[in-house]
PDBQT receptor file of N, H, CA, C and O in Angstrom, charges set to zero:
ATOM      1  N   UNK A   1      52.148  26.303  21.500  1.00  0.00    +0.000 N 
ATOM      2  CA  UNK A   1      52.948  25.412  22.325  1.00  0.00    +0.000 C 
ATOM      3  C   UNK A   1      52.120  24.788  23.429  1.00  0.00    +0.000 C 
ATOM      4  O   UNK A   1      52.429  23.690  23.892  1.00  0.00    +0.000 OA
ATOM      5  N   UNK A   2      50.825  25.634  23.955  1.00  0.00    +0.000 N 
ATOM      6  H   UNK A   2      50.574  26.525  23.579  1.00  0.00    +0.000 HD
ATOM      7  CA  UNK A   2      50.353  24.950  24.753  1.00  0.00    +0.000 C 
ATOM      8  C   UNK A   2      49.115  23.909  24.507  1.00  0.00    +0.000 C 
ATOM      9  O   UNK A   2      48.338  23.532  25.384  1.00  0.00    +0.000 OA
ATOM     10  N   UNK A   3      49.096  23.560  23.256  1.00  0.00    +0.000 N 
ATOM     11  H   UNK A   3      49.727  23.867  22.544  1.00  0.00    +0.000 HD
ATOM     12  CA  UNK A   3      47.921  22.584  22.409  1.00  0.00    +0.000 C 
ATOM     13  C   UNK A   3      48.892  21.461  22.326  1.00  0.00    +0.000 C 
ATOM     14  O   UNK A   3      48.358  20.366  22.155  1.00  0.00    +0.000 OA
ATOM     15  N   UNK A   4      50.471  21.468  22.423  1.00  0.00    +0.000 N 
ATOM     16  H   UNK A   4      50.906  22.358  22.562  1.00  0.00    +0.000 HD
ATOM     17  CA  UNK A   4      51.203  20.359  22.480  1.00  0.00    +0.000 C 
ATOM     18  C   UNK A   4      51.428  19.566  23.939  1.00  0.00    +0.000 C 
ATOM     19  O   UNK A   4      51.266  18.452  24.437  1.00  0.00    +0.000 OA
ATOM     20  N   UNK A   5      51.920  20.928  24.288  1.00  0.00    +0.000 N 
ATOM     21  H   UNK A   5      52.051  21.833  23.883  1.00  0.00    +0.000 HD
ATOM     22  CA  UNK A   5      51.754  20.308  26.337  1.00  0.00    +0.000 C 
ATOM     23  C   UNK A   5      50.874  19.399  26.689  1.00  0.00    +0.000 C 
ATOM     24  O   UNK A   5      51.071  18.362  27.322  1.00  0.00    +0.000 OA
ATOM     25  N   UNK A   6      49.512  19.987  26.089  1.00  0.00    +0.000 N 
ATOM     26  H   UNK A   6      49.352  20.829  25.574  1.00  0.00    +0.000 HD
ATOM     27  CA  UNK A   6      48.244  19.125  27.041  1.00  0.00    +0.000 C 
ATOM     28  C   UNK A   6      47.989  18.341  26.205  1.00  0.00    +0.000 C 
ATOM     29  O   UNK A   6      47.028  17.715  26.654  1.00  0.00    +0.000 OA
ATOM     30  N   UNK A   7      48.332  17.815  24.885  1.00  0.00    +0.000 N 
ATOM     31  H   UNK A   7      49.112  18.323  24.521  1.00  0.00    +0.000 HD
ATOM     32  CA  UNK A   7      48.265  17.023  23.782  1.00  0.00    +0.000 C 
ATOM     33  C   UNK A   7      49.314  15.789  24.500  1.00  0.00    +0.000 C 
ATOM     34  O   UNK A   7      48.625  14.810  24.785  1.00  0.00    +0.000 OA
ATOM     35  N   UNK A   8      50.198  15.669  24.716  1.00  0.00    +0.000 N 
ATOM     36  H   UNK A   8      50.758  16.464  24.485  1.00  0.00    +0.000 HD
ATOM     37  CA  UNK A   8      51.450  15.052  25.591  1.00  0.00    +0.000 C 
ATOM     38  C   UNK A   8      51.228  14.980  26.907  1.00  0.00    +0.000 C 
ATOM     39  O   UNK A   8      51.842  14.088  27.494  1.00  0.00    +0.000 OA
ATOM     40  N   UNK A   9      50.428  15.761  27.620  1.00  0.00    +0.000 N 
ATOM     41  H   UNK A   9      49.930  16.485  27.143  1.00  0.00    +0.000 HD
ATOM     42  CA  UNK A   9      50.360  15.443  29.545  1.00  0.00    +0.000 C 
ATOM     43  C   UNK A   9      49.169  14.799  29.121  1.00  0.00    +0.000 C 
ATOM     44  O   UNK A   9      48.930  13.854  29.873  1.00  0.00    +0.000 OA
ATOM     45  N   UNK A  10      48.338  14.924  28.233  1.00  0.00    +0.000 N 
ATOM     46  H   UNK A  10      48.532  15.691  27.622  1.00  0.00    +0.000 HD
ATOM     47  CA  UNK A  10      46.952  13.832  28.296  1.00  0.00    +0.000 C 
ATOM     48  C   UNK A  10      47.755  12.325  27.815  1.00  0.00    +0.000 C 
ATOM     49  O   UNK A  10      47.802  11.273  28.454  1.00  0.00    +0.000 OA
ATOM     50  N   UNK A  11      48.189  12.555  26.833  1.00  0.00    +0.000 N 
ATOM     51  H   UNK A  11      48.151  13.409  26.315  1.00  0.00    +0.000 HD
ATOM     52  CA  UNK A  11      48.669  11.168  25.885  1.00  0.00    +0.000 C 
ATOM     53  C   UNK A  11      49.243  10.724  27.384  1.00  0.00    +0.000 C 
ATOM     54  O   UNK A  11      48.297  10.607  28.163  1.00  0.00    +0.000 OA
ATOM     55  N   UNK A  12      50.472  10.455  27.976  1.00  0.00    +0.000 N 
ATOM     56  H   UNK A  12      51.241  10.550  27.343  1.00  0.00    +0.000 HD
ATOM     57  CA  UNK A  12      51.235  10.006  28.702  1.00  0.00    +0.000 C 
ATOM     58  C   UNK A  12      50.221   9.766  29.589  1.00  0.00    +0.000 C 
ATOM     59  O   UNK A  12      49.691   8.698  29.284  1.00  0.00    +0.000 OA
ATOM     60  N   UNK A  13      49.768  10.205  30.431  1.00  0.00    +0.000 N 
ATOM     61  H   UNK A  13      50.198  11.073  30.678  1.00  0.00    +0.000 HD
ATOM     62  CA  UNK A  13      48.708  10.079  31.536  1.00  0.00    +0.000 C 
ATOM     63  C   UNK A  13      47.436   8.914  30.849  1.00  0.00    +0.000 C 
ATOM     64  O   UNK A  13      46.969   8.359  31.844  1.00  0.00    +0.000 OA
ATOM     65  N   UNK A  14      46.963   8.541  29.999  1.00  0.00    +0.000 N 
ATOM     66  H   UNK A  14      47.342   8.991  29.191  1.00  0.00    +0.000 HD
ATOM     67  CA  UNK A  14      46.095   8.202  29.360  1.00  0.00    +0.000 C 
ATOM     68  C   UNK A  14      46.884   6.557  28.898  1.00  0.00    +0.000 C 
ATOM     69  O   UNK A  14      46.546   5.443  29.299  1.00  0.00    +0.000 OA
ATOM     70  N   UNK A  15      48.062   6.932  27.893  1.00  0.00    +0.000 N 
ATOM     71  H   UNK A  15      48.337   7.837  27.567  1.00  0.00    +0.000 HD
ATOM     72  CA  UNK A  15      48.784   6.212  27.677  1.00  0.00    +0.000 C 
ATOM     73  C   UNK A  15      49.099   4.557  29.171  1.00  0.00    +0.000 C 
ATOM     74  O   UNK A  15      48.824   3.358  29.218  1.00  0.00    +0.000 OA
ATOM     75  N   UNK A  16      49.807   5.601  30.098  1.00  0.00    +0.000 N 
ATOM     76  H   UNK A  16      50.030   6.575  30.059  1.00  0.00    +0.000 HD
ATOM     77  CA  UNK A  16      50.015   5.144  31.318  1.00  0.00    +0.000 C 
ATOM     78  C   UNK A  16      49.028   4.031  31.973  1.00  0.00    +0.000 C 
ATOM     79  O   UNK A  16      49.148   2.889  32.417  1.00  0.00    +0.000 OA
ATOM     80  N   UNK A  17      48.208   4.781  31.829  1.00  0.00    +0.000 N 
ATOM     81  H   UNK A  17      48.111   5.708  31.467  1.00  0.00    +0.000 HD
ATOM     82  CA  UNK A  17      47.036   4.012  32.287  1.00  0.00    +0.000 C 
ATOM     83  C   UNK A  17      46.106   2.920  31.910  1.00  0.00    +0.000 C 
ATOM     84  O   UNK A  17      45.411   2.206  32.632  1.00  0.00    +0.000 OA
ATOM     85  N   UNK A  18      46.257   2.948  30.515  1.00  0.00    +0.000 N 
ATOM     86  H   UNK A  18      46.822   3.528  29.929  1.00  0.00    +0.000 HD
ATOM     87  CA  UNK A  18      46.213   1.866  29.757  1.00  0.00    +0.000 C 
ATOM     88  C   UNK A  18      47.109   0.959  29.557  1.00  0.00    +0.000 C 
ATOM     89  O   UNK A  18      46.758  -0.211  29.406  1.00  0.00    +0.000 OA
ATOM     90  N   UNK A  19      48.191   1.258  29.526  1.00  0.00    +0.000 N 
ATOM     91  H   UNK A  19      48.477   2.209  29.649  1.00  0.00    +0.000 HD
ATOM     92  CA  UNK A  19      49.536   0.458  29.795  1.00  0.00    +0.000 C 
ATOM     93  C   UNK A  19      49.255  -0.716  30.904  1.00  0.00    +0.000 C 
ATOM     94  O   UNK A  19      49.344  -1.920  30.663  1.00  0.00    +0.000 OA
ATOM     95  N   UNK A  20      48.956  -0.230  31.963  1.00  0.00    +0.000 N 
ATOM     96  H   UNK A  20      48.884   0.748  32.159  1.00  0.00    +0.000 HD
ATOM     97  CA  UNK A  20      48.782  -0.607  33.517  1.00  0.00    +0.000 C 
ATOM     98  C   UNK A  20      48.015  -1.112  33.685  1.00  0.00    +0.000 C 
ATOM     99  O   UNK A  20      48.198  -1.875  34.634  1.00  0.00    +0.000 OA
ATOM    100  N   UNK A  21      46.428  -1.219  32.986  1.00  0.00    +0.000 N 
ATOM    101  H   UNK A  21      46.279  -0.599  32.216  1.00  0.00    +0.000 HD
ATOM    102  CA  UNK A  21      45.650  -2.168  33.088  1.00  0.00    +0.000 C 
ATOM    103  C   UNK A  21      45.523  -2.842  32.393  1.00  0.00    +0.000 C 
ATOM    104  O   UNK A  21      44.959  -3.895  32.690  1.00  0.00    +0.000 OA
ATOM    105  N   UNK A  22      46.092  -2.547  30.758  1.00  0.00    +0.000 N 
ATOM    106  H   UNK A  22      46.550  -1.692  30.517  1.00  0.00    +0.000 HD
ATOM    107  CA  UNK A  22      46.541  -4.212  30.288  1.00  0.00    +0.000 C 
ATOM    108  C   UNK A  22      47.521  -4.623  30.380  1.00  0.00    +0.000 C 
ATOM    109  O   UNK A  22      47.631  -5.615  29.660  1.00  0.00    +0.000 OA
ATOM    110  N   UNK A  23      48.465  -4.378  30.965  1.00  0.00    +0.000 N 
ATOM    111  H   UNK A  23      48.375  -3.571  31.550  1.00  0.00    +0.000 HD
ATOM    112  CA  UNK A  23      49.600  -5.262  31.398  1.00  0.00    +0.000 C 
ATOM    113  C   UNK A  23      49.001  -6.398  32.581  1.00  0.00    +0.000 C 
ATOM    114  O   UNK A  23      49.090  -7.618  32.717  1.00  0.00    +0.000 OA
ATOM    115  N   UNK A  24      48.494  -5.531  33.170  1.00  0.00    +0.000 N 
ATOM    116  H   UNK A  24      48.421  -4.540  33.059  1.00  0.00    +0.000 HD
ATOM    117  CA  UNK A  24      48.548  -6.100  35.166  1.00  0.00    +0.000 C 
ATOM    118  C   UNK A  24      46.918  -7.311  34.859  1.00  0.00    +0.000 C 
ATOM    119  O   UNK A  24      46.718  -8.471  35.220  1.00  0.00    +0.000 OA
ATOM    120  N   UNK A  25      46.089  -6.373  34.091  1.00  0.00    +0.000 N 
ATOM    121  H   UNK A  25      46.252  -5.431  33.798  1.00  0.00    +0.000 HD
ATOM    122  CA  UNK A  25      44.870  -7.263  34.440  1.00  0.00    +0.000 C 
ATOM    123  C   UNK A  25      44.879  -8.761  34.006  1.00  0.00    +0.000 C 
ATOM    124  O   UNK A  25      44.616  -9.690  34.771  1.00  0.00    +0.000 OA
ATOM    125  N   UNK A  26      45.285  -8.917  32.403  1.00  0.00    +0.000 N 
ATOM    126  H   UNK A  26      45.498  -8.162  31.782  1.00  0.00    +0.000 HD
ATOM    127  CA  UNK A  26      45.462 -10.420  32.537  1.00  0.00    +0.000 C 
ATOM    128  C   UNK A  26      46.169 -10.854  33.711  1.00  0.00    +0.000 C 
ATOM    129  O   UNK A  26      45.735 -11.621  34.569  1.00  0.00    +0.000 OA
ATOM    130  N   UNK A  27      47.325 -10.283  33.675  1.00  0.00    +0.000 N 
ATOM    131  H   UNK A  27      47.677  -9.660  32.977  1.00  0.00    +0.000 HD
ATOM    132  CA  UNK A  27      48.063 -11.664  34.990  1.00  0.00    +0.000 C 
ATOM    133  C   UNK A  27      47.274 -11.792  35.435  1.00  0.00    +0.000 C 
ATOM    134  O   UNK A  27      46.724 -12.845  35.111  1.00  0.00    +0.000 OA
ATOM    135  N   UNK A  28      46.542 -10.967  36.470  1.00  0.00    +0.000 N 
ATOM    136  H   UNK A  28      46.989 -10.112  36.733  1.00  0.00    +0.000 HD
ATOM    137  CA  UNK A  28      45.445 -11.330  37.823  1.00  0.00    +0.000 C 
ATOM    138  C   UNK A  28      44.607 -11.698  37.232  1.00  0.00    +0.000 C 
ATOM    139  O   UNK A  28      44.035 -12.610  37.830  1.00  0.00    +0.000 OA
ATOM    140  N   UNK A  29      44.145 -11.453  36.226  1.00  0.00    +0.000 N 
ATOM    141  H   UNK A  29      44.610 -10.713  35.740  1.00  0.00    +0.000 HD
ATOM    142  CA  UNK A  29      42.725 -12.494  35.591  1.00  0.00    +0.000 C 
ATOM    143  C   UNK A  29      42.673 -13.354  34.881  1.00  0.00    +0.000 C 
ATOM    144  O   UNK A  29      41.578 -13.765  34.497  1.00  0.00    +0.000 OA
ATOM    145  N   UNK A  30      43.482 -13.741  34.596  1.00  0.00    +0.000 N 
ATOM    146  H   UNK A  30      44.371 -13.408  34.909  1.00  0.00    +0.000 HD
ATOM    147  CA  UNK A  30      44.353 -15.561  33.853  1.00  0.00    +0.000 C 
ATOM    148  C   UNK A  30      45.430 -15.338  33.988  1.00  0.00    +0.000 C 
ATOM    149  O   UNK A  30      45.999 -14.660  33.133  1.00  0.00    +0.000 OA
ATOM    150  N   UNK A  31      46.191 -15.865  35.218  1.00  0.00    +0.000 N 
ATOM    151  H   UNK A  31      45.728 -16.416  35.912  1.00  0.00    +0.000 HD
ATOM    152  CA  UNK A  31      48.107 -15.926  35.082  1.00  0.00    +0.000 C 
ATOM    153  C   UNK A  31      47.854 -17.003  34.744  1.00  0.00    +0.000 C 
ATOM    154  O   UNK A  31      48.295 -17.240  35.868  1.00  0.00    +0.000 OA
ATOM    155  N   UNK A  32      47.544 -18.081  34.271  1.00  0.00    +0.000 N 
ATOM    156  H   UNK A  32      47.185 -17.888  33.358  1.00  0.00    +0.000 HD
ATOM    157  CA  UNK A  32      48.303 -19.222  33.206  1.00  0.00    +0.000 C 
ATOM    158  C   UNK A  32      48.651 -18.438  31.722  1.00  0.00    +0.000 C 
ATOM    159  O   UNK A  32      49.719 -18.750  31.196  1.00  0.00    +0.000 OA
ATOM    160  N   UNK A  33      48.020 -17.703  31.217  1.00  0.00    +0.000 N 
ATOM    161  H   UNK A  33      47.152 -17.449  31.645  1.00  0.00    +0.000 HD
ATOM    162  CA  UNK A  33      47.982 -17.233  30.145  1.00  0.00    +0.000 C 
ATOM    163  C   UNK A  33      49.170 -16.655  29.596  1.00  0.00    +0.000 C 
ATOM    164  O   UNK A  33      49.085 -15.442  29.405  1.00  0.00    +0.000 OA
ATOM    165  N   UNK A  34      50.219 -17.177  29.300  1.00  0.00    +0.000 N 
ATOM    166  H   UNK A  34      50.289 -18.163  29.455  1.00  0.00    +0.000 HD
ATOM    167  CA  UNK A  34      51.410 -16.295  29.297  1.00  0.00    +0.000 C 
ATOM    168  C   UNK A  34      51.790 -15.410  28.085  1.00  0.00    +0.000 C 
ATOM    169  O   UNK A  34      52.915 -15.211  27.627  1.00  0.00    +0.000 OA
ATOM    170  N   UNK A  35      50.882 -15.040  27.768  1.00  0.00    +0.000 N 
ATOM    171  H   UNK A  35      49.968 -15.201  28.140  1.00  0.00    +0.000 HD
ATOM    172  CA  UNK A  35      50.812 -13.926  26.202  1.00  0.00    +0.000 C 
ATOM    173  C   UNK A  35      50.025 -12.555  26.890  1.00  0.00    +0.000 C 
ATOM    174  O   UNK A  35      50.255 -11.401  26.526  1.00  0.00    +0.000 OA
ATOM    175  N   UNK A  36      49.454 -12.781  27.516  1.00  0.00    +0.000 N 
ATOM    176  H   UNK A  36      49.267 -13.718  27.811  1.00  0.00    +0.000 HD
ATOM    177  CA  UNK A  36      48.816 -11.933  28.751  1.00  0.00    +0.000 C 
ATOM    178  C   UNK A  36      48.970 -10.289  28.671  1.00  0.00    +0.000 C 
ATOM    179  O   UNK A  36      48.136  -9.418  28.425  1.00  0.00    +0.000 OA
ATOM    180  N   UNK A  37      50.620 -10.214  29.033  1.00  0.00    +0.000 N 
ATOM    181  H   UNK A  37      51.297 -10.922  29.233  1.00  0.00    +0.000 HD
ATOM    182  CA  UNK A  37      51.143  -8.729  29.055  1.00  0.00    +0.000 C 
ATOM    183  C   UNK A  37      51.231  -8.168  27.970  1.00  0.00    +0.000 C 
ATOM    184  O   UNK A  37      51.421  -6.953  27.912  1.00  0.00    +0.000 OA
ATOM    185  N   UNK A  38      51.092  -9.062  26.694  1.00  0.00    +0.000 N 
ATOM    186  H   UNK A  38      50.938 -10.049  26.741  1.00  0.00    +0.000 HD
ATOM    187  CA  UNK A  38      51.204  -8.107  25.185  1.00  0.00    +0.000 C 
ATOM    188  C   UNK A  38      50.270  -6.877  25.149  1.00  0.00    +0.000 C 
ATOM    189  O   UNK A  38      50.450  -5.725  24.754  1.00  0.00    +0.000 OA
ATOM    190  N   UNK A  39      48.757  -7.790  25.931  1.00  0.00    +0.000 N 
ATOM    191  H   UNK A  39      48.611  -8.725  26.252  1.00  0.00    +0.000 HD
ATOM    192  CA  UNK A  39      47.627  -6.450  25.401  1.00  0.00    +0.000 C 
ATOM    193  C   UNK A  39      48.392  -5.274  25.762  1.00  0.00    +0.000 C 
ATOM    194  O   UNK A  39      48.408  -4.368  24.928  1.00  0.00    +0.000 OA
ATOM    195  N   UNK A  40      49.151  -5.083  27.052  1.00  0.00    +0.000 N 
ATOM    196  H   UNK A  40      49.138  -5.818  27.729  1.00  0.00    +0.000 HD
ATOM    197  CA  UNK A  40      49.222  -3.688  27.399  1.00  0.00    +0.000 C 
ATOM    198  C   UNK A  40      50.192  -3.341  26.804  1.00  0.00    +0.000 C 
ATOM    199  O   UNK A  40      50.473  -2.144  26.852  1.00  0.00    +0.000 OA
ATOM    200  N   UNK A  41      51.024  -4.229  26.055  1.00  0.00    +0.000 N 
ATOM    201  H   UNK A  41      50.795  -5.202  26.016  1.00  0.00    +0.000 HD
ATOM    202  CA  UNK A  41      52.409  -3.588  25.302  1.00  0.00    +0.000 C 
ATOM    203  C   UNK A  41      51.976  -3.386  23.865  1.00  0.00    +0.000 C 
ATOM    204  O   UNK A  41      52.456  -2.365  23.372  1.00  0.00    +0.000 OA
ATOM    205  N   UNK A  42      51.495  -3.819  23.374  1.00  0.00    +0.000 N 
ATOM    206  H   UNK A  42      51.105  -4.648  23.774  1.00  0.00    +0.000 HD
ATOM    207  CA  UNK A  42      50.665  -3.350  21.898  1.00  0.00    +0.000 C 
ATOM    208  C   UNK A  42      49.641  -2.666  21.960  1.00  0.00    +0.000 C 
ATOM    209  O   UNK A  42      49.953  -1.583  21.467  1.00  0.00    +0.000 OA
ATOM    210  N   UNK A  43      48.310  -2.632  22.355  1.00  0.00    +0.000 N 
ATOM    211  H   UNK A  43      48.057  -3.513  22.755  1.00  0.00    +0.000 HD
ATOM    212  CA  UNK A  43      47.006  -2.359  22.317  1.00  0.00    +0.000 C 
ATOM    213  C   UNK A  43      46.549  -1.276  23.426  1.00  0.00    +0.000 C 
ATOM    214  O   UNK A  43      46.267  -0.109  23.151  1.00  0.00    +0.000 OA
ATOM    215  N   UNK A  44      46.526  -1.717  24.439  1.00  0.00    +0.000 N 
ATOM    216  H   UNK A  44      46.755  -2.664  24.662  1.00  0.00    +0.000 HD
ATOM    217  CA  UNK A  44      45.878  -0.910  25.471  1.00  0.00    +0.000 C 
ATOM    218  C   UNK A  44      46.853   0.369  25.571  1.00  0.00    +0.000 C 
ATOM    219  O   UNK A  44      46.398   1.477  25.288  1.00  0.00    +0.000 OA
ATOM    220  N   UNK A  45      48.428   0.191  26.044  1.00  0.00    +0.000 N 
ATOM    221  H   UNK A  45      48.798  -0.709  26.273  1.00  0.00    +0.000 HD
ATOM    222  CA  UNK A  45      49.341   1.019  26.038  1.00  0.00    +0.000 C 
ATOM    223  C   UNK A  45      48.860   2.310  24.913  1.00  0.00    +0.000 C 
ATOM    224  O   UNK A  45      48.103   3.273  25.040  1.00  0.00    +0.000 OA
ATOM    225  N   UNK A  46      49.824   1.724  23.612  1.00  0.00    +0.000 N 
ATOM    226  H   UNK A  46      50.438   0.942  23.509  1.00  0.00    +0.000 HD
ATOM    227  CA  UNK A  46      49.259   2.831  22.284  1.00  0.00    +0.000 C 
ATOM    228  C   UNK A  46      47.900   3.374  22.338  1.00  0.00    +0.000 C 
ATOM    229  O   UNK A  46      47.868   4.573  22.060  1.00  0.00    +0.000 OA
ATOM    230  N   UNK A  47      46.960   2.935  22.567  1.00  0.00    +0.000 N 
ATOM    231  H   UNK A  47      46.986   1.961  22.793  1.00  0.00    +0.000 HD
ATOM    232  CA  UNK A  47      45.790   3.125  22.050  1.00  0.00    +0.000 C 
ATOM    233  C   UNK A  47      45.434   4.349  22.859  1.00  0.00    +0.000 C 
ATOM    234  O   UNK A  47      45.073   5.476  22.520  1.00  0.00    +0.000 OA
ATOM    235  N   UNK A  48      45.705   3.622  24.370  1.00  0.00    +0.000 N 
ATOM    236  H   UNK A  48      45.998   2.706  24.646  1.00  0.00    +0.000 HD
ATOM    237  CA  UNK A  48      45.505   5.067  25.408  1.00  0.00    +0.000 C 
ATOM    238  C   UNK A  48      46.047   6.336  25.409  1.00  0.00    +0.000 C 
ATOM    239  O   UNK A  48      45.580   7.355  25.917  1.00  0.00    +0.000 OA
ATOM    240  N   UNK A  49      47.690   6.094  24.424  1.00  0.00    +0.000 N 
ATOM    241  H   UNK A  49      48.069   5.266  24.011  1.00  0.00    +0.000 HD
ATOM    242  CA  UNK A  49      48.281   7.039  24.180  1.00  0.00    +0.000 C 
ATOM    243  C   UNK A  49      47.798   8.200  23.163  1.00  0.00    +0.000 C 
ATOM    244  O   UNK A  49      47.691   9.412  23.353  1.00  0.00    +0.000 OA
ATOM    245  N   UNK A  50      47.542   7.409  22.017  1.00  0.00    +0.000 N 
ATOM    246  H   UNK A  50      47.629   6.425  21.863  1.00  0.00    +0.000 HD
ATOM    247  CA  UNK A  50      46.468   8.210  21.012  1.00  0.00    +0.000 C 
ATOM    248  C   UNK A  50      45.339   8.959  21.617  1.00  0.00    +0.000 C 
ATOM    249  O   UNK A  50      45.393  10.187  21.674  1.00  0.00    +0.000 OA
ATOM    250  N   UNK A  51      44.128   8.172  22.159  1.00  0.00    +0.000 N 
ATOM    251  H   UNK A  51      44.085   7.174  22.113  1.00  0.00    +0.000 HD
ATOM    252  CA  UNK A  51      43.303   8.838  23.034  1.00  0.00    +0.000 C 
ATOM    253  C   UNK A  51      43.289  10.006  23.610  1.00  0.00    +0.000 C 
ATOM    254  O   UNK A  51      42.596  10.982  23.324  1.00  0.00    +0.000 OA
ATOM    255  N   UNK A  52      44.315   9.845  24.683  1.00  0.00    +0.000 N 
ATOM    256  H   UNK A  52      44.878   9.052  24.916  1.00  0.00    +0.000 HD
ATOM    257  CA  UNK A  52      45.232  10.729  25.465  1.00  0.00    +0.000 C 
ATOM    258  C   UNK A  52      45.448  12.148  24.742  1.00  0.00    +0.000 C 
ATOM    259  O   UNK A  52      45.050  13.207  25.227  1.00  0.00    +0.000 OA
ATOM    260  N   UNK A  53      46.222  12.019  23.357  1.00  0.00    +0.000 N 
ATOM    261  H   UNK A  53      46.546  11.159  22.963  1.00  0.00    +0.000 HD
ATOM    262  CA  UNK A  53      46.620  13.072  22.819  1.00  0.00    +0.000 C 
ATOM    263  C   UNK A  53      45.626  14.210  22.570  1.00  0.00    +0.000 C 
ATOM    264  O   UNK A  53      45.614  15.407  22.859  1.00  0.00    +0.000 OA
ATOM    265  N   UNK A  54      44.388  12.973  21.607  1.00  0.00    +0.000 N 
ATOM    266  H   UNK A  54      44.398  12.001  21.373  1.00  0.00    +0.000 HD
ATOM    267  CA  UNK A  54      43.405  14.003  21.016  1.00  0.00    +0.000 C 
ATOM    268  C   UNK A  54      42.458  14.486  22.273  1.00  0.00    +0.000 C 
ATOM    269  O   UNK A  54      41.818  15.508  22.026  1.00  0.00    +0.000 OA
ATOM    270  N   UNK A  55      42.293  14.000  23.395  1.00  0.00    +0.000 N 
ATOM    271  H   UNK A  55      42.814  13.171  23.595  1.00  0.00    +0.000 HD
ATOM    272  CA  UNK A  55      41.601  14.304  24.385  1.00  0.00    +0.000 C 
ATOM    273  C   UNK A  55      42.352  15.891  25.092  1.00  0.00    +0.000 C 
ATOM    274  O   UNK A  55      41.879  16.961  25.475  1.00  0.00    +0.000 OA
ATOM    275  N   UNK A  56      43.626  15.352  24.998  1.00  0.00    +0.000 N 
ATOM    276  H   UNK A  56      44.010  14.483  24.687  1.00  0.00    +0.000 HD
ATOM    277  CA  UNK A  56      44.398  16.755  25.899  1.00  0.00    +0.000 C 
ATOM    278  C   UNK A  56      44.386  17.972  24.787  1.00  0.00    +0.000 C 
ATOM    279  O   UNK A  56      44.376  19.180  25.022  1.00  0.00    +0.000 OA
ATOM    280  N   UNK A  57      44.389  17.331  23.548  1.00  0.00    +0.000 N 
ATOM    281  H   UNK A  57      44.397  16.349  23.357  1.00  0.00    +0.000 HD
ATOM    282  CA  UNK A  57      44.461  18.826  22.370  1.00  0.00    +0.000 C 
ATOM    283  C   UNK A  57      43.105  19.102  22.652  1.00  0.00    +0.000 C 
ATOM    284  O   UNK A  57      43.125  20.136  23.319  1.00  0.00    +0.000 OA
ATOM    285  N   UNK A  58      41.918  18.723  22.497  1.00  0.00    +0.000 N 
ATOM    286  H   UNK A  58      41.903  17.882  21.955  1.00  0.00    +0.000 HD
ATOM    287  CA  UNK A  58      40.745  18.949  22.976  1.00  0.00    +0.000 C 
ATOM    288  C   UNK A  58      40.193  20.215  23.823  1.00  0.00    +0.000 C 
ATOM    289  O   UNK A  58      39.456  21.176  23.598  1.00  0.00    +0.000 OA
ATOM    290  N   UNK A  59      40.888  19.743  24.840  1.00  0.00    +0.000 N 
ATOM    291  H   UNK A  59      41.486  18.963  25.022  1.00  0.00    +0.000 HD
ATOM    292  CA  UNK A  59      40.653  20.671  26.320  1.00  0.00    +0.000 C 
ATOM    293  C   UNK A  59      41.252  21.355  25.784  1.00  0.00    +0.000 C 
ATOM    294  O   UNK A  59      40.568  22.043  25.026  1.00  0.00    +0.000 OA
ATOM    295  N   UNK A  60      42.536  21.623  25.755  1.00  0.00    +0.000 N 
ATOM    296  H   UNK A  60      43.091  21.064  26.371  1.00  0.00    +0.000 HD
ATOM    297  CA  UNK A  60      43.110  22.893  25.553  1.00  0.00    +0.000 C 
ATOM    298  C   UNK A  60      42.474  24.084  24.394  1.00  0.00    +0.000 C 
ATOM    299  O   UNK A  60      42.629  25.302  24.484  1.00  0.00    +0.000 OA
ATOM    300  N   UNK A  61      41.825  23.442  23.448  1.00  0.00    +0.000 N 
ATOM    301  H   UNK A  61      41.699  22.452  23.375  1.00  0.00    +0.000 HD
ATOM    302  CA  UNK A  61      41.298  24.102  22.210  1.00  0.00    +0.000 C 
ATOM    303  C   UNK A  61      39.809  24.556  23.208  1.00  0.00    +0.000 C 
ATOM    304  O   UNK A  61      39.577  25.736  23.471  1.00  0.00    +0.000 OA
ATOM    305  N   UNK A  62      39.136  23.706  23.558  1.00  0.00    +0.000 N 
ATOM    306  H   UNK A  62      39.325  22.747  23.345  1.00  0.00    +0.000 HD
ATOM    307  CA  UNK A  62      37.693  24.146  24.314  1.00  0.00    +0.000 C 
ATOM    308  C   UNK A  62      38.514  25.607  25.568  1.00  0.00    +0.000 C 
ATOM    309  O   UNK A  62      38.063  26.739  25.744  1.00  0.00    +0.000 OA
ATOM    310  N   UNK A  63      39.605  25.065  26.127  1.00  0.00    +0.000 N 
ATOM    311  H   UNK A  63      39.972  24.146  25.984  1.00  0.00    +0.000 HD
ATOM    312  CA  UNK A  63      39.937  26.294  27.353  1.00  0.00    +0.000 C 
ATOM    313  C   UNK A  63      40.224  27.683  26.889  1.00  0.00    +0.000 C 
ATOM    314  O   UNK A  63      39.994  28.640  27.628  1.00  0.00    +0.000 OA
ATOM    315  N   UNK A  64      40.689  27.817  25.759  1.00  0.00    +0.000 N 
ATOM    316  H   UNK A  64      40.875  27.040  25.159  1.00  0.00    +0.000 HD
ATOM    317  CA  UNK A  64      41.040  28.928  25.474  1.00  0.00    +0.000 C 
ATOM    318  C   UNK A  64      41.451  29.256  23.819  1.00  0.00    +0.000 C 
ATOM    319  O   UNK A  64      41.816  30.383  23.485  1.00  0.00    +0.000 OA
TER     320      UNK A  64
């Protein structure tokens, strides 16, 4: 149970954060661009989430 926890507190945290900088960075770095916020709703979002997962199952497998 605890290879899922940190599999899920990495994903979300990871997820999050990718979310947030491709959402936010186009606007501020081309707001004419109005397709802009997809990266972080398709691409950056998911991707970080995946990441996230295998990174937090990771640690937990290396901790103990």
């Amino acid at each position: 149970m605890t290879i899922v926890r940190s599999a899920l507190r990495g994903g979300c945290l990871l997820g999050s954060i990718g979310f947030v900088a491709g959402f936010v960075g186009p606007i501020v770095l081309t707001p004419e661009a109005n397709q802009g916020p997809l990266l972080g709703i398709l691409v950056t979002g998911p991707g970080g989430f995946l990441v996230g997962l295998a990174a937090g199952a990771l640690a937990d497998l290396r901790r103990g």
